[in-house]
C-alpha positions as CSV (number, residue, x, y, z in Angstrom):
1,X,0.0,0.0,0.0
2,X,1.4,3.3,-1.1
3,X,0.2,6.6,0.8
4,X,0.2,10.3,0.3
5,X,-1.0,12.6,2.8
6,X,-1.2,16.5,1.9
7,X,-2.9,19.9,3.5
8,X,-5.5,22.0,1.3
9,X,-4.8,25.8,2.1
10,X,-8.2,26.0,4.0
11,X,-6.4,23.5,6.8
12,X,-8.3,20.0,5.5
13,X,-6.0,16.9,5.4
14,X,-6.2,14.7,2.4
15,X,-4.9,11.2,2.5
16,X,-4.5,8.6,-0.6
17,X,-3.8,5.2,0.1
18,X,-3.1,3.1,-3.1
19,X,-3.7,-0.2,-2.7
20,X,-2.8,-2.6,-5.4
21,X,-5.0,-5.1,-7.0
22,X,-8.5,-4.1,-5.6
23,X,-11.2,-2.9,-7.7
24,X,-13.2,-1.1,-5.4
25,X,-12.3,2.6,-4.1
26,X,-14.0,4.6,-1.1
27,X,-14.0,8.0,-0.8
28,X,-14.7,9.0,2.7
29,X,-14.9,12.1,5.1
30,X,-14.0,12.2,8.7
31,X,-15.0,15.3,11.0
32,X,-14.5,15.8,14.8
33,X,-18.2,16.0,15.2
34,X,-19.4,13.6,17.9
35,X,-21.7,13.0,21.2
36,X,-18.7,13.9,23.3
37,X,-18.3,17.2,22.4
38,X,-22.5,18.4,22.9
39,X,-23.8,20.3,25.9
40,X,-27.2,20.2,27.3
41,X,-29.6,21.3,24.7
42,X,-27.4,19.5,22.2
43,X,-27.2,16.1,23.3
44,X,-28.2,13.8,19.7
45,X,-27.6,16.3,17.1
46,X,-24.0,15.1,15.8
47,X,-26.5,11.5,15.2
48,X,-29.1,13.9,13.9
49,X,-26.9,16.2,11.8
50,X,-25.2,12.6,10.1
51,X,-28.7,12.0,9.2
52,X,-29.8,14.5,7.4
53,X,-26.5,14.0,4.8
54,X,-28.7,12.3,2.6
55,X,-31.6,14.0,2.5
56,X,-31.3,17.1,0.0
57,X,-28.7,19.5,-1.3
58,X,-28.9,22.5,-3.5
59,X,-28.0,20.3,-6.5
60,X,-29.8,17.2,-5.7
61,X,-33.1,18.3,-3.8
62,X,-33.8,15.7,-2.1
63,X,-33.1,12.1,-0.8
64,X,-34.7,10.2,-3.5
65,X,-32.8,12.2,-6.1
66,X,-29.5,11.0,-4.1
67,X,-30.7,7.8,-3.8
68,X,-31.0,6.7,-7.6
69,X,-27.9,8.8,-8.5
70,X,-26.1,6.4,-6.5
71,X,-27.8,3.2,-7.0
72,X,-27.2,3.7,-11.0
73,X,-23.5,4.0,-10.1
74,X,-24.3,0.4,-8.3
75,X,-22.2,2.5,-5.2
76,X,-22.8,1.7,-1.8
77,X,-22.6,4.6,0.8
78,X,-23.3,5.1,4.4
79,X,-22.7,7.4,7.4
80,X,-21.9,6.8,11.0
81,X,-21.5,8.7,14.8
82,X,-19.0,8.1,17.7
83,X,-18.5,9.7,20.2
84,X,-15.4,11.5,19.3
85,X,-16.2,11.7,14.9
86,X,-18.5,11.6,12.3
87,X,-17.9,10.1,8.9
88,X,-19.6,9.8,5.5
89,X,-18.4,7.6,2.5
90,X,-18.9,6.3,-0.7
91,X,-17.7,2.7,-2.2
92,X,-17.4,2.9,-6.4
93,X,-14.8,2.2,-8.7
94,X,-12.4,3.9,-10.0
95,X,-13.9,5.5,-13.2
96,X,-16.6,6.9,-10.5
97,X,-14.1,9.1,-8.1
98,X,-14.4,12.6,-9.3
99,X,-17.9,11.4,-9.0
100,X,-18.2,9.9,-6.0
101,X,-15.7,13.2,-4.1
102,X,-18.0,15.4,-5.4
103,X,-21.7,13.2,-4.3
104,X,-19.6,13.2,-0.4
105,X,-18.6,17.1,-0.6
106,X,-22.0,18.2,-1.7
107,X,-23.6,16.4,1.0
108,X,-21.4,17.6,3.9
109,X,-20.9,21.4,2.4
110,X,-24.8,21.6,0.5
111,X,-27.1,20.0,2.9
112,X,-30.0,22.3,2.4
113,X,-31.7,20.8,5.6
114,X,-35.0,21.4,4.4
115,X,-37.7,21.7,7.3
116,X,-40.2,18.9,6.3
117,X,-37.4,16.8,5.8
118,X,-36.0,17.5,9.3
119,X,-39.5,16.7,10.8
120,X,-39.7,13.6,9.2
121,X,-35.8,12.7,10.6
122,X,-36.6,13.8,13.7
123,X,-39.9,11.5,13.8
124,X,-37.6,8.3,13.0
125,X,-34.8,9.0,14.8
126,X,-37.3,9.5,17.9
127,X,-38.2,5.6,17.0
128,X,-34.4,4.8,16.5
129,X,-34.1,5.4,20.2
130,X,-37.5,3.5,21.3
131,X,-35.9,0.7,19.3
132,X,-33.0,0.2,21.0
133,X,-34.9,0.8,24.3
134,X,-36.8,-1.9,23.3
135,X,-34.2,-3.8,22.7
136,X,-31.3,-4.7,25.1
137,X,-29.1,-6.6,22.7
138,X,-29.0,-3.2,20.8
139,X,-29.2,-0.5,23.3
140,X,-27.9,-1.6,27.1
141,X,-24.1,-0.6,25.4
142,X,-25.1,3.0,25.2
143,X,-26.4,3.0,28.8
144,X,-23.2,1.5,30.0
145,X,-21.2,4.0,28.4
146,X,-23.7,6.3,29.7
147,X,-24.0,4.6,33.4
148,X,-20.4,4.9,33.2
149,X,-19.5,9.0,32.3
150,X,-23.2,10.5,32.2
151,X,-22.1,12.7,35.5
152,X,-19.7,14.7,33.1
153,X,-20.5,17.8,32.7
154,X,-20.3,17.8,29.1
155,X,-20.8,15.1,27.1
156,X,-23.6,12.9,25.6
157,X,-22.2,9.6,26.4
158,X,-25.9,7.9,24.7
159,X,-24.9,8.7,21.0
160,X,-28.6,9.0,19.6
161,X,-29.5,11.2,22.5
162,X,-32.8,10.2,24.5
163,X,-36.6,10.6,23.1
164,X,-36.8,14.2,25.1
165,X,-33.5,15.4,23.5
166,X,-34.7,14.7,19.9
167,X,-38.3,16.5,20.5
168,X,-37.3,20.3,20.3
169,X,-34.7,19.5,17.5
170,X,-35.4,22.2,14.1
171,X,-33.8,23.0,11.2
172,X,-32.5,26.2,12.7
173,X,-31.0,24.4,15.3
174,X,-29.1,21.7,12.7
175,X,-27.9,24.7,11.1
176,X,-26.4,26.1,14.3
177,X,-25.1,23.2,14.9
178,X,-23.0,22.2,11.8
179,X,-21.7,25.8,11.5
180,X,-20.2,25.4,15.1
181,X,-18.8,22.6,14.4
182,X,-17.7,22.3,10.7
183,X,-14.2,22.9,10.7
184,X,-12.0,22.7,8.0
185,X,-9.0,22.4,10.0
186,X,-10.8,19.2,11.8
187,X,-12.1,17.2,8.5
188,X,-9.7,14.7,6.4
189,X,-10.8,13.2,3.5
190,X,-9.5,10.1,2.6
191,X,-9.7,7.9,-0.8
192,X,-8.4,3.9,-0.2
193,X,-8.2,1.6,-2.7
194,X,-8.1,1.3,-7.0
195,X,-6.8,5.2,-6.9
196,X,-4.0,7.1,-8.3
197,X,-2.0,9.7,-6.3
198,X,-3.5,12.2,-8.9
199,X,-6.6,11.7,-7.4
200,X,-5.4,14.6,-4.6
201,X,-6.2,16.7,-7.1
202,X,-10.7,16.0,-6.5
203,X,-10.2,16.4,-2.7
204,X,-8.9,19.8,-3.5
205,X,-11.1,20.5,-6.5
206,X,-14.0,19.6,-4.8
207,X,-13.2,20.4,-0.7
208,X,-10.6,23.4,-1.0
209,X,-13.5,26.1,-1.0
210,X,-15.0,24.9,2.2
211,X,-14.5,27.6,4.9
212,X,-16.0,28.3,8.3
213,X,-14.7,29.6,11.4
214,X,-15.3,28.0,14.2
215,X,-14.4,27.9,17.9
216,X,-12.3,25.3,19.4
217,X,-13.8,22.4,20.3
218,X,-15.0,22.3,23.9
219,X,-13.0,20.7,27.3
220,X,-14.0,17.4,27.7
221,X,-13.5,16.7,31.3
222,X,-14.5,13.0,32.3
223,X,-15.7,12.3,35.4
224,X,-16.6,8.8,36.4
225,X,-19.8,7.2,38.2
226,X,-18.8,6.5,41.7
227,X,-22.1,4.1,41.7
228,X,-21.3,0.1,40.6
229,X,-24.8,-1.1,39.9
230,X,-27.7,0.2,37.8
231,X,-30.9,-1.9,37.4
232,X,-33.3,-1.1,34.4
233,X,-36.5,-2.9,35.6
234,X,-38.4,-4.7,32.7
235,X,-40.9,-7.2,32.2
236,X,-39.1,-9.4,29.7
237,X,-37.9,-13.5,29.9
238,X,-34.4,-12.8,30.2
239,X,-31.9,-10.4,31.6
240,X,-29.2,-8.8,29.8
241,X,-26.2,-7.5,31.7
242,X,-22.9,-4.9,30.7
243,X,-20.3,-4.8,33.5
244,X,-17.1,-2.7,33.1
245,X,-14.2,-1.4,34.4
246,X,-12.1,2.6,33.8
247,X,-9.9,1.7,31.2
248,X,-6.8,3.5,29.4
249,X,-7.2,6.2,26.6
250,X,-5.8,6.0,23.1
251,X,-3.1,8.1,23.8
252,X,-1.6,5.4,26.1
253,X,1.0,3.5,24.8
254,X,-0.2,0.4,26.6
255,X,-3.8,-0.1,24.5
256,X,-2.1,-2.1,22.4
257,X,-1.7,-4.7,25.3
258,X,-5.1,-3.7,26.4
259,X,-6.7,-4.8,23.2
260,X,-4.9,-8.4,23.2
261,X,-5.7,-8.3,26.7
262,X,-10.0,-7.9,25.3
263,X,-9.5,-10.1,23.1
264,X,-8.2,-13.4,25.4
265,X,-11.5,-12.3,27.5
266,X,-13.9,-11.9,25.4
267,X,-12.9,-11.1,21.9
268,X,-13.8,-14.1,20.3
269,X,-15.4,-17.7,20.4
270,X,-12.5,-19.1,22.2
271,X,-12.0,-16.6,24.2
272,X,-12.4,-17.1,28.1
273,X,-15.8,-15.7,28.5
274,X,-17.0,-17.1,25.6
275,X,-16.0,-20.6,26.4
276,X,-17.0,-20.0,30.3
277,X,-20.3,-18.8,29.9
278,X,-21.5,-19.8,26.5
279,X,-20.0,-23.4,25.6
280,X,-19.0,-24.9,29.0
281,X,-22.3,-23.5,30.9
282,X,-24.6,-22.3,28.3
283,X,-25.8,-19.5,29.9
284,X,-25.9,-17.2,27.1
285,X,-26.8,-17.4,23.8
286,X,-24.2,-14.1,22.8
287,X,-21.5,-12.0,24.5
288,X,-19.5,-9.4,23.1
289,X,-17.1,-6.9,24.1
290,X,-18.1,-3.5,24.3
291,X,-14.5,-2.1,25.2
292,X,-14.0,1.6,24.2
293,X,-10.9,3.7,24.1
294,X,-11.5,7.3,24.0
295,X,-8.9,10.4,24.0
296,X,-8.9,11.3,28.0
297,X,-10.3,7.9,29.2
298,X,-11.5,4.1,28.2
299,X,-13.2,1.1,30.0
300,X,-13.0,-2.9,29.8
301,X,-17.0,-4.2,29.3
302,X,-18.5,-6.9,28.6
303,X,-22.6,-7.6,27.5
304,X,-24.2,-11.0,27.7
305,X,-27.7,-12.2,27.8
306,X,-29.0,-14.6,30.0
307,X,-31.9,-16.7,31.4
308,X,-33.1,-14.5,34.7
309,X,-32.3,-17.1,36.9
310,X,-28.6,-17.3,35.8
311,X,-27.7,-14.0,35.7
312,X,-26.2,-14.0,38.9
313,X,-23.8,-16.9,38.3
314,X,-22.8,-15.7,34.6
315,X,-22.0,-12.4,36.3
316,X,-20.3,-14.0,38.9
317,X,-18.2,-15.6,36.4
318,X,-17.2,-12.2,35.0
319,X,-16.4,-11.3,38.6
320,X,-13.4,-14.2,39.2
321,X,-12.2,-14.0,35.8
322,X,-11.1,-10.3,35.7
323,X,-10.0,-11.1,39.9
324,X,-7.6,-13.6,38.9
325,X,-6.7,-13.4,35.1
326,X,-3.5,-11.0,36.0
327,X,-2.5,-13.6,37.6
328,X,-3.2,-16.8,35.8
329,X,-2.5,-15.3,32.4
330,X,-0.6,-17.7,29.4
331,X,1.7,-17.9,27.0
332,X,-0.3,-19.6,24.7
333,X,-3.1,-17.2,25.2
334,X,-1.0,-14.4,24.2
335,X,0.3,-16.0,20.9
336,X,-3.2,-17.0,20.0
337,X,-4.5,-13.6,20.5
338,X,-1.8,-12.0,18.6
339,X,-2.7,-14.7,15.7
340,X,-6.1,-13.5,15.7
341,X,-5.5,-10.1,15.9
342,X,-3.1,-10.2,12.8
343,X,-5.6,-12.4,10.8
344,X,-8.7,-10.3,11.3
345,X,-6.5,-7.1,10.2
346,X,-4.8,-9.1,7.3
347,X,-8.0,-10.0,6.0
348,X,-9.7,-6.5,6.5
349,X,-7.3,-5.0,4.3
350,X,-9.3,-6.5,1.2
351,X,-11.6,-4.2,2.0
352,X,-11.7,-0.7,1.2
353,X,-14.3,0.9,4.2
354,X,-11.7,-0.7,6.3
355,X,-8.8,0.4,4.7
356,X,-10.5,4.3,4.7
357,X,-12.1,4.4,8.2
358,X,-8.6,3.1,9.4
359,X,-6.6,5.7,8.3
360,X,-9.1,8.7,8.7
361,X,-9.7,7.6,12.7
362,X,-5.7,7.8,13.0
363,X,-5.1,10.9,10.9
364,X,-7.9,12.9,12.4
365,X,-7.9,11.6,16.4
366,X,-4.6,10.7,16.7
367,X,-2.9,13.4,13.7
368,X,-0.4,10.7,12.9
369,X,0.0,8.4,9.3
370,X,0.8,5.0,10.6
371,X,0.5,1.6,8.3
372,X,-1.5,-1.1,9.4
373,X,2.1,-3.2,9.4
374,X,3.7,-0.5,11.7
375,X,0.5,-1.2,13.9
376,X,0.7,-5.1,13.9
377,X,4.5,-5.0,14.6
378,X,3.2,-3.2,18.1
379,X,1.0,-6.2,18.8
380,X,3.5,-8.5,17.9
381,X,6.1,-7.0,20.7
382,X,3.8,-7.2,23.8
383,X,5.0,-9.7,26.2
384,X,3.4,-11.7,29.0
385,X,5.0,-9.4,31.6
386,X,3.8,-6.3,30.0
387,X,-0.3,-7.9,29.7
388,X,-0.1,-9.2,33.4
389,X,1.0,-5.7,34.6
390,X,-1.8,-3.8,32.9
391,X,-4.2,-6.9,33.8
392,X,-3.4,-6.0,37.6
393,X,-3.8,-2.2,37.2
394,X,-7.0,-2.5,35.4
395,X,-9.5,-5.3,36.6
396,X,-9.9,-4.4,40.3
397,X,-13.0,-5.6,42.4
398,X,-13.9,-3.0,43.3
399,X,-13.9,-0.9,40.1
400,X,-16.4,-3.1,38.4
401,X,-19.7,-1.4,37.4
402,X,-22.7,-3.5,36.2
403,X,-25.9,-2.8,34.4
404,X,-28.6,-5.2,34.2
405,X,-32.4,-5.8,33.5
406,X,-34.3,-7.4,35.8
407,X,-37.8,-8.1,36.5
């Protein structure tokens, strides 16, 4: 994989990554608009605002016109919000990228956010959010993040925002929004895959107009639930449980040794959770990590769901493993983690959305170019020493915070 990574004069950072023998290309966006950053009074509008991308420019009035243009391309396109960025892409070929730079500028630069439209967002979004109330598999992550750092004093750590949030949302306010928060100097755009170098020459064609002054982005200052248990009381056949420890930001050196450490607990089907809870107990029919890593802070979680009268012992289980694993931690583990990690990542560079979000995330958070091989040679240095240590530091007893439905 060849890169290139350039400025436009108006402070936004393109990158091209060249990647031999694909066929598809994606052309993708990446601004530092995300829950994290809204106040009170703002909390689900970086969700909202990602949206209403597709809903209408000045060229293309309206969603449906957007729609077809991209279906007769046979593109593929999407959006998604985190908590610390916001990004839009595109998937084509190659003929299509002036194309497809152009469809991704208009949207972010055009929208026309027209008020009908907005109501009607605002009406499904509403049911987004009653959806994953309604369902725990999908939601009870966002209300352990938000269990977890809802006490800060800025911050919407429920991405979507809640029902009472999206209410009072307008097209003014959308518009007051983006311009506070559309900053050239925080957006890189990003083309992986079947593309020549040459094609820095759309990014700037198409992106080096954009201007908008904006304010830094506001202090983010964490502060931590000192409460370990939340109950969400619902009348439903099984429970479904997150529990979680503080964790390590992406700054820190070590999350490269806390992301092996994730994956021997429960990154995978033969992980130790997993095999604990699911195969040897069958107690659950899923668990997943839910393990985050922000810029000040991170946490260690874990969500399962259970039969009601087992969630006690599954959680107990959760309880010894992250007591003693510092301690009881193998070789063998460690290798086969690193095995994983490397596959997953070797076979995700096929794809271009990977290839693109990967180096956007890194360019824009972090404001470094680093290779996917620079990154696995990281993994492939941690030692056991190095995972015990951070084991120890992290999973504490008394640190663990749990969220749970019950009857």
């Amino acid at each position: 994989m060849k890169t290139k990574i350039f400025k436009l004069n108006n402070g936004i950072t393109g990158v091209i990554a060249q990647v031999p023998g694909l066929k598809s290309v994606t052309v993708e966006a990446f601004l530092k608009i995300g829950a994290k950053y809204e106040s009170k009074g703002e909390f689900g509008m970086s969700h909202f605002l990602e949206h209403m991308a597709f809903k209408g420019t000045e060229k293309r009035p309206t969603a449906s016109v957007i729609n077809k243009e991209i279906d007769s391309k046979g593109a593929s396109y999407n959006a998604g919000t985190g908590h610390e960025m916001t990004s839009y892409y595109i998937t084509t070929v190659k003929e299509n990228i002036p194309w497809a730079v152009e469809m991704v500028s208009d949207m972010l630069i055009n929208s026309i956010f027209d008020e009908k439209e907005v109501l009607k967002e605002r009406g499904v979004i509403m049911e987004e959010i009653r959806m994953y109330q309604d369902n725990p598999m999908m939601g009870l992550s966002g209300e352990a993040t938000k269990f977890m750092y809802g006490n800060s004093p800025i911050g919407c750590w429920n991405i979507a925002g809640e029902v009472e949030d999206i209410k009072p949302i307008n097209r003014q306010k959308i518009i007051d929004f983006r311009k506070k928060f559309i900053n050239p100097k925080e957006l890189v755009v990003v083309i992986a895959g079947n593309v020549d170098m040459s094609a820095s020459s759309e990014i700037e064609k198409y992106f080096g107009d954009l201007r908008n002054k904006v304010e830094a982005l506001p202090k983010v200052n964490i502060v931590i639930n000192e409460d370990r248990k939340k109950i969400i009381k619902k009348k439903m056949e099984q429970s479904h449980f997150a529990m979680m420890v503080p964790g390590i930001s992406w700054k820190d050196e070590r999350k490269y040794a806390f992301k092996l450490l994730d994956i021997i607990l429960n990154g995978n089907t033969s992980s130790r959770l997993y095999q604990k809870i699911r195969e040897d107990r069958a107690l659950a029919y899923y668990l997943f990590s839910i393990s985050e890593n922000f810029e000040e802070t991170g946490f260690w979680g874990i969500q399962s769901g259970v039969k009601l009268s087992k969630l006690d012992e599954a959680m107990e289980i959760v309880r010894h493993e992250l007591k003693t694993i510092g301690d009881n931690l193998k070789e063998k583990e460690l290798e086969r983690a690193k095995s994983y990690l490397v596959g997953k990542l070797e076979l995700a560079m096929d794809k271009t959305e990977f290839l693109s979000n990967y180096l956007g995330e890194k360019v824009l958070l972090e404001r470094k170019m680093e290779t996917i091989d620079n990154e696995l040679k990281r993994y492939k240095k941690i030692d056991l020493k190095e995972l015990k240590t951070l084991a120890n530091e992290i999973f504490k007893e008394n640190e663990v915070r749990s969220v749970f439905y019950r009857k």
